[in-house]
N, C-alpha and C positions, 0 to 999 in steps of 0.2 A: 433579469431572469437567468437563471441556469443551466444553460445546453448540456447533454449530459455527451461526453467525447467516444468519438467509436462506438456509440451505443447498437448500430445493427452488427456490427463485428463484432462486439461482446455479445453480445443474445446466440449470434449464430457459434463464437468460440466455447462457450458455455455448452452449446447445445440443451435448452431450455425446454422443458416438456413440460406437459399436464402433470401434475401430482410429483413433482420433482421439491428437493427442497434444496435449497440455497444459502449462500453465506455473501454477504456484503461487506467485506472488513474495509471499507471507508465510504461510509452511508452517504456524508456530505448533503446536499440539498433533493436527496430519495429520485434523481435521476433515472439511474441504471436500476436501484431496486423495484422501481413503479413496472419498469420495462419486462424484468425478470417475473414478478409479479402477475403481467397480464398475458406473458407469455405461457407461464406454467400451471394459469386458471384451466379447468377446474382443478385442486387441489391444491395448489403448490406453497409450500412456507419459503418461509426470508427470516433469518437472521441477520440485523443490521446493527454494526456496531461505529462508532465514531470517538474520536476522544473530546471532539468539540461539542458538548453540553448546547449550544445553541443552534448548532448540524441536527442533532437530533429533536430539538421542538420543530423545526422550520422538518424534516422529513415526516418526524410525526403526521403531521397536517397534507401533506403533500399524500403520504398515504394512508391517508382518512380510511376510505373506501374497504380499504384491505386491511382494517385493521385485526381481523380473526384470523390472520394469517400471517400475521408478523410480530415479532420479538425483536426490539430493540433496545441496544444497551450502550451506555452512557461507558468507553470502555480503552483502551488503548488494544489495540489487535495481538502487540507483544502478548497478550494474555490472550489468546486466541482457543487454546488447547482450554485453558482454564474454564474462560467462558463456556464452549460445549458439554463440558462434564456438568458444570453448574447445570445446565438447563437441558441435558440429557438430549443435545442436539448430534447427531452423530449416526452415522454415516452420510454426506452427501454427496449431491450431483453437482456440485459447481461450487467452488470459490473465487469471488471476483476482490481483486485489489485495483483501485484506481488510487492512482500515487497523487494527482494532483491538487491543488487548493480549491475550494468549489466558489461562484461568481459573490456570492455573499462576503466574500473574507477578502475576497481582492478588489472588490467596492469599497473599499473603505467601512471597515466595522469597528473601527477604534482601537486596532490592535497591528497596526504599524505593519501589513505584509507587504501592503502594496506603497510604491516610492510617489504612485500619483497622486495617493491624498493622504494628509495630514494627519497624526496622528501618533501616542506615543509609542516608542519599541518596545513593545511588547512580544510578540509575534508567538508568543505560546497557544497552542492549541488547545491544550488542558487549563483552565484558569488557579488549578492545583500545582502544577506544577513549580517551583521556586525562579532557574533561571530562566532571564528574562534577555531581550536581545541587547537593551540599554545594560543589562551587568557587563556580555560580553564586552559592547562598546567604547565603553568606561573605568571598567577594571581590568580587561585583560591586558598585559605585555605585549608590546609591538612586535615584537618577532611570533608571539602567539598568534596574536591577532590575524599578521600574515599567512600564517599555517595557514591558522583556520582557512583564512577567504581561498587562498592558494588552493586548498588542498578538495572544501567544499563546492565552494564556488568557478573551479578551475578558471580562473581571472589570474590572467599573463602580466596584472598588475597590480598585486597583491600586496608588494611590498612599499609600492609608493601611495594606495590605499592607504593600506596600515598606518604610514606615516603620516598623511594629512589628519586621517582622525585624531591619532594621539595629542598631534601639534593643537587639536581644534576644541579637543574636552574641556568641560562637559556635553554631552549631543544627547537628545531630549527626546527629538519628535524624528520620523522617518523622510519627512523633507529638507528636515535639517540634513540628515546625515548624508542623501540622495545630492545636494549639492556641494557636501564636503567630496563627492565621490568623484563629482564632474570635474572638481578644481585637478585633480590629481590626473585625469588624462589628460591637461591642459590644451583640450579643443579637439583631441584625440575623439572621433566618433565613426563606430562602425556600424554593423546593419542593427546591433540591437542597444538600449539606453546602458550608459556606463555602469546603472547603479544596478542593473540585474542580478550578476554573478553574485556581488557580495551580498545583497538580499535574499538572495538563493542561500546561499552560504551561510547566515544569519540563522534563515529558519530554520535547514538541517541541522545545525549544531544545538539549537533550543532544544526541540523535540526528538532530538537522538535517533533522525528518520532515518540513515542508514541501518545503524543498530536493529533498530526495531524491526527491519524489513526480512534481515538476514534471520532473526530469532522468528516471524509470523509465518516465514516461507516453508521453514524446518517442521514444524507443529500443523501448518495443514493439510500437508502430503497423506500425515496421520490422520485425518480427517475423513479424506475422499474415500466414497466407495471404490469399486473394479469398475473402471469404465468414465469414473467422476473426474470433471477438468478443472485444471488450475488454469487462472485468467489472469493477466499483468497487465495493464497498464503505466508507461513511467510517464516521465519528460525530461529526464536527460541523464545523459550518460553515466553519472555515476549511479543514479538505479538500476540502469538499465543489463551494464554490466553485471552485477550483484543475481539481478533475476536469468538471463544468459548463463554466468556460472554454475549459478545452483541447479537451471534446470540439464546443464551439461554433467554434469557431476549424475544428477537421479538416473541419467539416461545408461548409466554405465554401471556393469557386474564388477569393476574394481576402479581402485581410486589411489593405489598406491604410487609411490614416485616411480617416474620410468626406471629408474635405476635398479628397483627391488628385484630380485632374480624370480621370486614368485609371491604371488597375494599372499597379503598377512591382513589384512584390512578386514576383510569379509563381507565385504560393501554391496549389497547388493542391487539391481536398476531397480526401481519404483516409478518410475515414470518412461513415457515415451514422450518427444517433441514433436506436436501437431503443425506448425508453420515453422518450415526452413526460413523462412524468410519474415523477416517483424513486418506485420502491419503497419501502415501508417492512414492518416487522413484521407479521403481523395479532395483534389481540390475544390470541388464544390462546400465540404465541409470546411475546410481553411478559408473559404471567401465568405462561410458564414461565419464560421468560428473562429477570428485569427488564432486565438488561445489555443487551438487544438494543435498549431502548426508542427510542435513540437513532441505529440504526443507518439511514444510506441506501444505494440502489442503485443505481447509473447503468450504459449498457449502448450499448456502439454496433460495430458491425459496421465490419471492412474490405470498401474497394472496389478498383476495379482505376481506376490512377492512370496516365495515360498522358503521361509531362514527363520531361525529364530529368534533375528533381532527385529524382524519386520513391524510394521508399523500398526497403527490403530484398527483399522479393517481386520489384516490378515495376523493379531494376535490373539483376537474375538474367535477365528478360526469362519470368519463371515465376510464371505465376499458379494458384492451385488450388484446385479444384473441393472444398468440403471433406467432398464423401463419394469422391474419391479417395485411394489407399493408396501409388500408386507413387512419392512422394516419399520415403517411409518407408523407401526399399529402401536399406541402406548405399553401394554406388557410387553413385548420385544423389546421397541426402545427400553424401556428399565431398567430389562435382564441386561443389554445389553451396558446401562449405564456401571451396574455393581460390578460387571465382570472390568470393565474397562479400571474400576478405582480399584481394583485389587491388583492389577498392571502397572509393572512400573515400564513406563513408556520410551522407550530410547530416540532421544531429540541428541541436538548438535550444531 
């Protein structure tokens, strides 16, 4: 079964109300959307999107109950911007991103994420997508190889990694390659299994999950109403940074090098940052959930941005109050959808 991670800390970071509408851009096993969902009854919608095709039947079902109130889409989140104009979703109260892999994928579903069961490398999330973890493992250049693991998987042993696979191709299944992984620390074991990092490393590089984080982050700012929160979740430091950055960068009226004698940028703040400090587990949820051990929470609030590069809300000339409802009415949404396509949107 699938504990959903932080789930009272996302509801309260959200700030989840009655008639609120919502965005899920990693649905996974309908955890946190069920949550948001019975939080924001009566009223409240949920846009859930997922790239995993089998995330979304297994949520489907999970939010039976709720289904007059939910829109789910079979979708990569990079196309986040896209998705809402499709479905004239737009303005809301909360976007939540949980970074991590949900308990159905790391059970073993035949798609090589997890190094405990058998299975081949695969590790794509989109079953569309072309590579696969076995091409990395099998075609790439050993100095490539090592990048990658090096660079994704921050593994301080990347390069003797690298070497044993090469030495050991072809590698098929992910227990295979889990104990090409062991041979290479040679007895070397610390607090976590050898073959994590470069597992890690594996998946980000399939599904472009840095990429995509940095292009979903940009596009929902434009999203949020006045007053609407962005919500992170990662598990480890190289997401975690990436969300960090971005939301240090929104917090700030310029963004030029220190060097510049005066702004040229014209950068303006869009956001403020609701926790100084990342959330983490408490240990009660880590002694239920070991998975969560690793998880953080970052959290910042839109503002009302007054420039004319500004974003999705404040180009509409519509900002809103988020215990206001009459966005929600279908003719608003509409007007508001044709004025938005006649916007050319400024991402980055």
């Amino acid at each position: 079964m699938h504990i959903p991670v932080l789930i009272n800390e996302a509801i309260s970071a959200l700030a989840v109300q009655p008639g609120g509408r919502y965005i899920d851009c990693t649905l996974g096993s309908g955890g946190h959307a069920k949550a948001i969902l019975e939080h924001s009854s009566p009223g409240g919608q949920l846009l859930g999107i997922d790239a995993d095709p089998k995330a979304i039947e297994t949520a489907r079902e999970v939010l039976a109950e709720h289904s007059d109130s939910i829109l789910l889409v079979n979708d990569n989140f990079t196309d986040l911007q896209a998705i809402c104009i499709k479905y004239g979703f737009f303005p809301v109260h909360g976007i939540l991103f949980d970074l991590g892999l949900s308990s159905p994928q790391l059970n073993g579903d035949g798609r090589g994420f997890s190094f405990q069961h058998d299975a081949p490398l695969d590790m794509r999330l989109n079953p569309e997508q072309k590579l696969t973890a076995a091409e990395i493992v099998n075609t790439f250049p050993e100095t490539e190889l090592a990048r990658l693991i090096g660079t994704y998987g921050e593994e301080r042993y990347s390069k003797q990694i690298a070497h044993h696979i090469v030495q050991q191709r072809p590698i098929n299944t992910s227990l295979q390659l889990a104990r090409i992984i062991e041979q290479a620390f040679r007895g070397k074991r610390g607090r976590i299994h050898p073959a994590t990092r470069t597992f890690q490393a594996l998946r980000i590089a399939v599904n472009q999950e840095l990429e995509h984080l940095q292009t979903a982050l940009a596009q929902a700012v434009g999203l949020l109403g006045f007053n609407g929160r962005l919500v992170v979740i990662s598990y480890h430091s190289l997401e975690d940074r990436i969300v960090k950055q971005f939301i240090q960068q929104e917090t700030k009226d310029c963004i030029c090098p220190p060097e510049t004698p005066s702004c040229v940028c014209g950068h303006k703040a869009s956001l403020i940052a609701i926790n100084k400090k990342i959330i983490t587990p408490s240990p009660d949820e880590i002694e239920a959930n070991p998975r969560s051990r690793s998880a953080r929470l970052r959290v910042a609030e839109r503002i009302n941005v007054q420039d004319t590069q500004s974003t999705l809300s404040d180009t509409l000339g519509f900002c809103m109050e988020t215990n206001a409802k009459g966005w929600r009415k279908p003719a608003l949404a509409e007007k508001l959808r044709r004025a938005f396509l006649s916007v050319q949107i400024q991402t980055f």
